[in-house]
N, C-alpha and C positions, 0 to 999 in steps of 0.2 A: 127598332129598325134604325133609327137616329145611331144609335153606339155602331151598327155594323157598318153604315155608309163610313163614321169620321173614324174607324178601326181600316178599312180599306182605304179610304186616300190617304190616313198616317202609311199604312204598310207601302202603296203605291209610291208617293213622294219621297219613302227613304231612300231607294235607290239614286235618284234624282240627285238630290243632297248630297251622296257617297259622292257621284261622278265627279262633282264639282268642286266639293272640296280640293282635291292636290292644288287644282287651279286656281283656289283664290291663298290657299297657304304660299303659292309658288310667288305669286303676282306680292301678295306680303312680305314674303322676304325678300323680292327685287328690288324693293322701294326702301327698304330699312336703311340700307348704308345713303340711299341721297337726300339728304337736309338739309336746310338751311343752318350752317354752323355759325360758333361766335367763334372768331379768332382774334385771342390778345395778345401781347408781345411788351419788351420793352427796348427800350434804342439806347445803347451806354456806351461809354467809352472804353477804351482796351482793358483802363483800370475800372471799371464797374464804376463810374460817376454819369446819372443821369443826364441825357442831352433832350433838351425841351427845344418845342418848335422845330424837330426832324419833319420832313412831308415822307410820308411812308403810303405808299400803293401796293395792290392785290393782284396780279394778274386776270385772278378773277371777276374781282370789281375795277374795270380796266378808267372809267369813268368816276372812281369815287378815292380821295386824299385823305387821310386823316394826320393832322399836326399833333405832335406827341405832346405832350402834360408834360407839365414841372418837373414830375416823378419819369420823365422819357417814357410813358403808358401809352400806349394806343390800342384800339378796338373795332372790331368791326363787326358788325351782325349782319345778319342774313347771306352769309358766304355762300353759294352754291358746292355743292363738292361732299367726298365722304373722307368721312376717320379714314389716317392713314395715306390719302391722295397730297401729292406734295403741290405746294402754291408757290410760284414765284412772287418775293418781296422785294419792292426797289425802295430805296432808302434815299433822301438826298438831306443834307445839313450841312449848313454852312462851317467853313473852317474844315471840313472831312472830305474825304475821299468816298464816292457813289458808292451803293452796295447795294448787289443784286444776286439775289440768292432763293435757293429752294428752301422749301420745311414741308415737313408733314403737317398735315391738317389732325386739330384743330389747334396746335400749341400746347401749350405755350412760346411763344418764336422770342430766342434771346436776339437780339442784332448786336453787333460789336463794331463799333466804327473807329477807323484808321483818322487819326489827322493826317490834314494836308504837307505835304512837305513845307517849313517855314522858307519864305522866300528871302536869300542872302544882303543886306542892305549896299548896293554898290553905285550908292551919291558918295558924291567928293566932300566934305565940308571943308571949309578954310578956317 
């Protein structure tokens, strides 16, 4: 008697299960592309020479800076956003020219910074 009851609610509850499924596969792959990403980069000059101590921002993380490493590295984790969504990076480093610029998420983001125009020395000496 026991085998026909749990043979009738297996049979009963598969229906059940069927309905629901699309809905939780659907609801599963709505969520895949938004993660928390890591997004790296490096900050260099026009000739590929590291610039250390860039302040570089996320649009994303509109509250959070990171100063670039020796090697011009920076990093950021916990990015909101999906593979593929582009972030605006502001770049600031002394002696260069601002950069602010899109990338796809999640990187690698190369930055290329411009120097400043050198300014002409026009004191007099005697």
């Amino acid at each position: 008697m026991q085998s026909v009851v749990a043979l009738l609610v297996g049979i009963i509850s598969i229906p059940s299960l069927l309905l629901d499924l699309p809905k939780k596969i659907r609801e599963e792959f709505a969520n895949e592309g938004n993660k928390n990403l890591t997004v790296k980069g490096l900050v260099s000059t026009m000739d590929n020479k590291p610039i250390a101590g860039a302040n570089v921002r996320l649009d994303l993380l509109p509250d959070t800076t990171f100063t670039t490493t020796s090697n011009g590295g920076f990093i950021f984790n916990n990015v909101p956003g999906q593979v593929g969504e582009k972030v605006r990076v502001y770049v600031l480093a002394d002696g260069y020219k601002p950069a602010d610029k899109y990338y796809p998420l999640p990187g690698p983001i190369p930055i290329k910074m411009e120097p400043l125009p050198k300014k002409e020395n026009t004191s007099f000496s005697k």
